[in-house]
C-alpha positions in Angstrom: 112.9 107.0 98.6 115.5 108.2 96.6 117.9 105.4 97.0 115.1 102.4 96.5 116.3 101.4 93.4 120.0 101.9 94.2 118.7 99.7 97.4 117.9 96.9 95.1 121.2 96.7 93.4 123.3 96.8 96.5 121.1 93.9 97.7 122.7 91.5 94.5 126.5 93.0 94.3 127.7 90.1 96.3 126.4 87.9 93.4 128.5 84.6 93.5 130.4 85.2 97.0 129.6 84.8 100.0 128.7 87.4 102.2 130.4 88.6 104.9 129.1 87.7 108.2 125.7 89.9 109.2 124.9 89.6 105.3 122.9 88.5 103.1 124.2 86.5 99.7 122.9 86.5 96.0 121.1 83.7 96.8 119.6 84.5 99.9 118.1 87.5 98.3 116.5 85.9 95.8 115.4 83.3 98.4 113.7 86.2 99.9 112.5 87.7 96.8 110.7 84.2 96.0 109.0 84.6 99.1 107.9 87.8 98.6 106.7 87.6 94.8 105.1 84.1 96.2 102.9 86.3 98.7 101.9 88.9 96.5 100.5 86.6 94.4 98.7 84.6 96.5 96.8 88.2 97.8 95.8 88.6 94.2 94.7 85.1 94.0 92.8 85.5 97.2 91.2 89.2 95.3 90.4 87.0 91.7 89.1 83.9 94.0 86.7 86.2 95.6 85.9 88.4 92.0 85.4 85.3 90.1 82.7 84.2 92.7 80.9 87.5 92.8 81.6 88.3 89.1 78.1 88.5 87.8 76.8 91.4 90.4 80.6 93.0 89.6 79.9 92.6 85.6 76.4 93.9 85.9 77.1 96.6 88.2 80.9 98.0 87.5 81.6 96.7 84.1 78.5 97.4 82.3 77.4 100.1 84.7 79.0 103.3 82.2 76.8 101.6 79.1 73.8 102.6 81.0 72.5 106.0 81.0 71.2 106.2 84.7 75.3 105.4 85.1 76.2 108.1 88.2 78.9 110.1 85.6 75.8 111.0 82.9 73.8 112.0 85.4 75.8 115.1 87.0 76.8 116.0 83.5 73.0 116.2 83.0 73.0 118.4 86.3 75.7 120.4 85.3 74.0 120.9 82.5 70.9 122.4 84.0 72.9 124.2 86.3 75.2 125.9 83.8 71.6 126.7 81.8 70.1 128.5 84.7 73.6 130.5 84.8 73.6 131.4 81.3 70.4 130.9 79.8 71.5 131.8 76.2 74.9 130.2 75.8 73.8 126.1 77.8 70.9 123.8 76.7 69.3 122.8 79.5 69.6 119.3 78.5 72.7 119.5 76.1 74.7 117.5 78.7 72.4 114.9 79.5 73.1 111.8 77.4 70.1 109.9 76.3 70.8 107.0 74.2 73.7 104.7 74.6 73.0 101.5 71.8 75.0 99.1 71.2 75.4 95.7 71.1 78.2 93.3 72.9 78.7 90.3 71.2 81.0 86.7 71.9 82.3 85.1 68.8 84.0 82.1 70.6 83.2 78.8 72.3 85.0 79.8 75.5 85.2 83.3 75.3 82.5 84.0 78.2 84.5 82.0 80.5 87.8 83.5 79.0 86.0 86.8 80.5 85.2 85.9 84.0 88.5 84.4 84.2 90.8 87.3 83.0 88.0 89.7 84.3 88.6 87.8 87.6 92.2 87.8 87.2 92.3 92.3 86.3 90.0 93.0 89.6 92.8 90.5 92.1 95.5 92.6 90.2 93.9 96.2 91.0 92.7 95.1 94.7 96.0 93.6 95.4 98.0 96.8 94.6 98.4 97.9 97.8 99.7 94.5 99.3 102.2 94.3 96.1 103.6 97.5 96.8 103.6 96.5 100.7 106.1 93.2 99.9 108.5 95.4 97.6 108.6 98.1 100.6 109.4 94.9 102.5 112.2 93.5 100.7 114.1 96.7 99.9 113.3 98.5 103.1 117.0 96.7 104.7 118.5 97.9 102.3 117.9 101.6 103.1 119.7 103.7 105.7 117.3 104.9 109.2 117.2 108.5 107.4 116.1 107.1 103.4 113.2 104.9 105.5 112.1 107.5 107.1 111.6 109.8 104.3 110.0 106.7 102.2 108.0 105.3 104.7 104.9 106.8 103.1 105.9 105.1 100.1 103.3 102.5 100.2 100.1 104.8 101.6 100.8 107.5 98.7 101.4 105.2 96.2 98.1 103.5 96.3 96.8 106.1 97.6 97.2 107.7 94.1 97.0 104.7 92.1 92.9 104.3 93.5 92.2 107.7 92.7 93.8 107.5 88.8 91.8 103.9 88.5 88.4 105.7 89.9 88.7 109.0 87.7 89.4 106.6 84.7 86.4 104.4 85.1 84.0 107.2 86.3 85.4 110.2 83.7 87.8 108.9 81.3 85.5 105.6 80.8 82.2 107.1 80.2 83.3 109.9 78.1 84.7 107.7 75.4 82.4 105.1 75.2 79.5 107.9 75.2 81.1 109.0 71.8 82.7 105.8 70.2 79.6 103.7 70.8 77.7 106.6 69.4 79.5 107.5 66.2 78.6 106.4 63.2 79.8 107.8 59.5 76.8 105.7 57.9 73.7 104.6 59.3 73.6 101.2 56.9 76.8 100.1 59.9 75.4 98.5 63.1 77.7 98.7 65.7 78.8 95.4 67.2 81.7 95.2 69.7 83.1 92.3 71.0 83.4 91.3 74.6 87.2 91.6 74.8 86.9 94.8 72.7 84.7 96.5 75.6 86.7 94.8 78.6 90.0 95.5 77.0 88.7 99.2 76.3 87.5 99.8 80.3 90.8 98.4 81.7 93.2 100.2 79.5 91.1 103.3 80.5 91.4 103.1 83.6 94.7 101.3 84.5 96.4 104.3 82.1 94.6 106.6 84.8 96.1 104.6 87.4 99.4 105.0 86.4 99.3 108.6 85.0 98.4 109.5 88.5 101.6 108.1 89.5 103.6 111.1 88.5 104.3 113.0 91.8 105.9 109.7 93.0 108.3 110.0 89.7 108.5 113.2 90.0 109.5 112.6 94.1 111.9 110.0 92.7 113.8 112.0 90.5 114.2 115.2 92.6 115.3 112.8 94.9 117.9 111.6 92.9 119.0 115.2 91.9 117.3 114.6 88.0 114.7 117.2 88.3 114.2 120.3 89.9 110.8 122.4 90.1 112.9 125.5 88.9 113.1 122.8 85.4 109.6 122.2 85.7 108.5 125.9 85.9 110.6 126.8 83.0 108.9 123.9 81.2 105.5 124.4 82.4 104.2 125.8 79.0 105.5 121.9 77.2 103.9 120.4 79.7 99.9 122.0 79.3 101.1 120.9 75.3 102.0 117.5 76.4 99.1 117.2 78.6 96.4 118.5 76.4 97.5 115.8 73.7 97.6 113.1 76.4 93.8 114.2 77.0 92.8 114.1 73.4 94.3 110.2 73.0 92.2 109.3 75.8 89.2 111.2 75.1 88.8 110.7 71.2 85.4 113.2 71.6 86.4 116.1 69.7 84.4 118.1 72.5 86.3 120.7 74.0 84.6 120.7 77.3 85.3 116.8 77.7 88.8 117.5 76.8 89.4 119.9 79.2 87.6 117.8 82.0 90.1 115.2 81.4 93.1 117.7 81.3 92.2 119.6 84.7 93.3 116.5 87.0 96.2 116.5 84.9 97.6 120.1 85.2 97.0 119.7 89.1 98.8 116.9 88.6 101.5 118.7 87.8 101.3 121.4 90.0 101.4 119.0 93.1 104.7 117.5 91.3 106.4 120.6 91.7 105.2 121.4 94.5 107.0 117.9 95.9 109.5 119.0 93.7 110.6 121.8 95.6 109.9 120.0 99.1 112.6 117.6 98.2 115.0 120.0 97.2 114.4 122.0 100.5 114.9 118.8 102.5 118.2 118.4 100.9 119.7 121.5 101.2 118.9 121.2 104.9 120.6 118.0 105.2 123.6 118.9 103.2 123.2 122.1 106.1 123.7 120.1 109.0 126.4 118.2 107.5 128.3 121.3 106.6 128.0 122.2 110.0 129.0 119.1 111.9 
């Protein structure tokens, strides 16, 4: 993996010549590349075809579903709650978790605006369902361009990627989600405001949420990528460990505005395993290499 983006420019250096024979040209490249994009985007045409057809049930039951209180998130903090009261009578309310009232009103202040949202909504859910397939036609188009050895050690690359892309977009819709619009819809500095959102406030809110969990959960693939390319180290990353709970306590206190510790550091746990696992891939990588650079010592 650590040469796929070198991979990519080696494919275009023989821009405006011919290639020799065996080899692809500029041209052909991109030809390839059309072909490529062009198939990715009909999979997330095929994903929004589908969404837009089925987007009522989806709207009613993912979109709306954290505005709810019997939402599945509200209820185990309401569990917890109970549980962490029977634990420690005197320090939990037995109910202090559980969130009972979440009013607010949605509103749409233009002529096309409902159809604007199935049809962008539509659009978001082909995007996120066709991730996989997207990162299946890049692995596609730079794979030749890697030697037997680099697609061996990337081959994975697809798998993890999603992989950790689905599990960023799920803890941002069913913690990251919930938590803030428990507290924004709720807050109030003066009860003579009534709180009316927009439509493309909330939607924009929910997919910002949780497509910046998606990609946040990308970081052991960076992290792979640049101890790959020699960048980083996981000696670097232990030095800098204590910058990092900094950085990553602030990261948790954009997302979650709540000035509640607890929901804080719910948000930040995923976050410093996060970067545990990065070092941990850290230091597989640089193990790999010293074994290769080993073997070729010694032949």
């Amino acid at each position: 993996m650590a040469n796929i983006f070198s991979g990519i420019v080696d494919k275009i250096k023989e821009k405006g010549r011919e290639a020799p024979e065996g080899e692809m040209s500029f041209f052909q490249h991109l030809e390839a590349l059309r072909w490529h994009v062009i198939r990715a985007a009909l999979a997330v045409l095929v994903f929004a075809i589908v969404a837009f057809i089925y987007y009522k049930s989806f709207f009613s039951g993912v979109i709306m579903a954290p505005t709810r209180i019997d939402f599945w998130t509200y209820r185990m903090m309401c569990n917890m709650g109970y549980s962490l009261h029977n634990l420690i009578p005197s320090f939990f309310d037995a109910d202090g978790f559980c969130v009972k009232k979440i009013s607010f009103t949605l509103i749409n202040t233009e002529i096309a605006g409902q159809f604007n949202l199935q049809l962008n909504g539509s659009i978001m859910i082909g995007l996120i369902a066709g991730i996989p397939y997207l990162l299946f036609e890049i692995w596609r188009f730079i794979r030749p361009a890697l030697h037997e050895r680099e697609r061996k050690a990337a081959s994975g690359f697809v798998f993890y990627t999603s992989f950790l892309f689905f599990i960023g977009v799920l803890f941002g819709y069913y913690v990251v989600t919930p938590l803030s619009i428990r507290f924004l819809v709720n807050y109030t500095v003066s009860d003579n405001i009534v709180n009316y959102f927009s439509i493309d406030s909330y939607m924009s809110s929910v997919t910002m949420l949780t497509l910046l969990a998606g990609i946040v959960f990308q970081l052991p693939i960076v992290v792979y990528i640049l101890a790959s390319l020699g960048i980083l180290t996981p000696k670097f990353m232990r030095e800098k460990r204590r910058y990092a709970i900094i950085i990553i306590l602030i990261i948790a206190a954009i997302i979650t505005p709540s000035p509640d510790a607890l929901t804080m550091g719910v948000v930040a746990m995923p976050l410093f395993v996060l970067y545990e696992l990065s070092i941990y891939v850290a230091a597989m990588v640089q193990r790999r290499r010293k074994k290769r650079e080993l073997e070729e010592g010694l032949n």
